[in-house]
C-alpha positions in Angstrom: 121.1 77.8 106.4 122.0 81.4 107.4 121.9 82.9 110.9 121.5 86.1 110.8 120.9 88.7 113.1 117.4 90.6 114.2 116.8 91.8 110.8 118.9 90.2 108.7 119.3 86.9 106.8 118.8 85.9 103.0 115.8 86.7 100.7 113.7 83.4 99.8 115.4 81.5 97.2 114.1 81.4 93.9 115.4 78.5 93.0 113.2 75.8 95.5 117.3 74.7 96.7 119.1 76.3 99.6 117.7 77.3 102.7 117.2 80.8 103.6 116.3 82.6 106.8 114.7 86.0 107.9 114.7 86.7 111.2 113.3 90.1 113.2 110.9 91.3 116.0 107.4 90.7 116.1 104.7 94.0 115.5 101.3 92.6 116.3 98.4 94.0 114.6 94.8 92.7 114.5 92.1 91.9 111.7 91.5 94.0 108.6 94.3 96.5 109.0 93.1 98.3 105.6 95.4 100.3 103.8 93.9 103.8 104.9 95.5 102.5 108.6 99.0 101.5 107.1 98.7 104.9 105.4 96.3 107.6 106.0 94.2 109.1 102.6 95.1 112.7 104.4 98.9 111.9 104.3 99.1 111.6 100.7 97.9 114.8 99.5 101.5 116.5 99.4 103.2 113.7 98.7 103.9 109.9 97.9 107.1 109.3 98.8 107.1 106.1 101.1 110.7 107.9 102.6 108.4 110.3 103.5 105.3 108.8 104.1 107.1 106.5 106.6 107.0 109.1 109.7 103.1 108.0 109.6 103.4 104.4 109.2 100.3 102.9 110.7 99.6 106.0 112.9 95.6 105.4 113.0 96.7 101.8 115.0 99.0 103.6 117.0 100.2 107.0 116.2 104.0 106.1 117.9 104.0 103.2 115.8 106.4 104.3 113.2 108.9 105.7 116.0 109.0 102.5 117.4 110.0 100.4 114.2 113.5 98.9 114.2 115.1 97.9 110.7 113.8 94.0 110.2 110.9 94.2 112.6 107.9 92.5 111.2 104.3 92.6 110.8 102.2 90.1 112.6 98.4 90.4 111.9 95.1 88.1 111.5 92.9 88.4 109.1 92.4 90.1 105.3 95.4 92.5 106.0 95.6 95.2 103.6 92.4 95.3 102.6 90.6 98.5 101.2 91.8 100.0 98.1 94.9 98.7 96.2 97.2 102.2 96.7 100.8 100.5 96.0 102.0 103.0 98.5 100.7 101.1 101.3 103.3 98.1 100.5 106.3 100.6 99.5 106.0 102.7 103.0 105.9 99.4 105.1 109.2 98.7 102.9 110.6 102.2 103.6 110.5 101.8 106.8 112.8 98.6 106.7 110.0 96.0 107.2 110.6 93.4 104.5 108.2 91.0 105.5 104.4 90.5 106.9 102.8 87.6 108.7 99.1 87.1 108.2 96.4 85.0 108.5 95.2 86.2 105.1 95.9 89.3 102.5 93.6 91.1 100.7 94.2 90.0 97.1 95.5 93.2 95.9 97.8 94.1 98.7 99.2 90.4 98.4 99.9 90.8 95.0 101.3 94.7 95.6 103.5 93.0 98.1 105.3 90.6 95.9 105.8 92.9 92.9 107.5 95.4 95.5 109.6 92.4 97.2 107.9 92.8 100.5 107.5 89.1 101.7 103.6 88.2 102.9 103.7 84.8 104.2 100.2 83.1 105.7 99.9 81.0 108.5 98.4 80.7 112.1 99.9 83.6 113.9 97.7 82.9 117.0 100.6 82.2 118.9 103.0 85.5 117.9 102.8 88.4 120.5 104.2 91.6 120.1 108.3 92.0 120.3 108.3 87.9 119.8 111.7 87.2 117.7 110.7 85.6 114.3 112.7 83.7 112.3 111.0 83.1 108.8 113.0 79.6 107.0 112.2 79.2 103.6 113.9 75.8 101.9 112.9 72.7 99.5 110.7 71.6 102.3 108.4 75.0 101.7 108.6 77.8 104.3 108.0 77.6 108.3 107.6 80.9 110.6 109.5 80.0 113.7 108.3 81.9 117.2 111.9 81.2 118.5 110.3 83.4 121.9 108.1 80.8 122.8 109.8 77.9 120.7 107.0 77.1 118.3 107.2 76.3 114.7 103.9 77.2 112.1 104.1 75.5 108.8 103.1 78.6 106.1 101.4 78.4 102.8 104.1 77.5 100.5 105.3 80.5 98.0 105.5 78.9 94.3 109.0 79.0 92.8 108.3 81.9 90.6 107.4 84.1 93.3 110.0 83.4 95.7 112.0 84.0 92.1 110.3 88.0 92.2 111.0 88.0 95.8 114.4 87.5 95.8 114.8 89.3 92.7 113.6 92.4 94.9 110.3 92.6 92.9 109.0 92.3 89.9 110.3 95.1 87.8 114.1 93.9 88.9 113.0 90.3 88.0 111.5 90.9 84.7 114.9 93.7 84.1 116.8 90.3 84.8 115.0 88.2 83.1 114.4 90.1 79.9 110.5 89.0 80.7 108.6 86.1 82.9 110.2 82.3 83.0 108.5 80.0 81.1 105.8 78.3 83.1 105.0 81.1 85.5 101.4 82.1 84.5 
């Protein structure tokens, strides 16, 4: 299994085989952060560039949010995260500004879904026990995947991530998968 740094660390293997690991720092957020709070309506008038858009990450939560991010942190919330309308440019900003995974209670459908055809990992578990700057690791093997709170030394089993998607994941998304692929494995409907 790799060790990696805050921040660093494999993508989720596609391939249900080796053990990979995703470690970075905890950024707790609450219930139903929609997607008009990961990315204001008023900020995408001139523009959807999430290299842009970035500088405004999550600004109605905490307008010093984005200054604050560190490459790898990740997002820690509760429930039906990303919820409001399906704008793709609320998954690609959180991936501009080097986020690459979110920890939830629950998605909304759409924004789970936006997630993994962008290659920004959503995993769901209990994340009663993550507080803010908590270091994460995020192991993902044969055995499914577990979010570690390595901070306060607890382990949360996650809902497992079938083969195909951790396929798109680590494929960076689902246009590079399909480009690789020539077009969906057999079996994942």
């Amino acid at each position: 299994m790799s060790k990696g740094q805050p921040g660093q660390g494999e993508r989720p293997s596609g391939d249900g085989g080796a053990a990979t690991e995703l470690r970075g720092r905890a950024r707790r957020l609450g219930d139903r952060v929609n997607t008009d709070y990961i990315i204001s309506s008023s900020r995408k008038k001139e523009t959807l560039d999430p290299n842009e858009l970035k500088r405004w990450l999550l600004e109605a939560v905490d307008p010093g949010f984005s200054a604050s991010v560190k490459e790898g942190d990740i997002l820690v919330a509760d429930e039906a995260f990303g919820c409001g309308s399906a704008m793709e440019v609320a998954v690609t900003v959180v991936l501009a500004a080097g986020i690459r995974a979110v920890v939830a209670r629950s998605f909304s459908r759409t924004y789970y879904r936006n997630a993994i055809n962008n290659g920004l990992i959503p995993v769901e578990c209990d994340t009663s026990g993550i507080r803010e700057g908590d270091a994460i690791a995020l192991r993902s093997g044969p055995d499914g995947v577990r979010v570690v709170n390595e901070t306060r030394e607890a382990e949360v089993p996650a809902r497992p991530l079938p083969p195909f998607v951790l396929g798109i994941l680590e494929a960076g998304g689902l246009v590079p998968y399909l480009r690789a692929r020539g077009g969906f494995a057999e079996g994942a409907s």
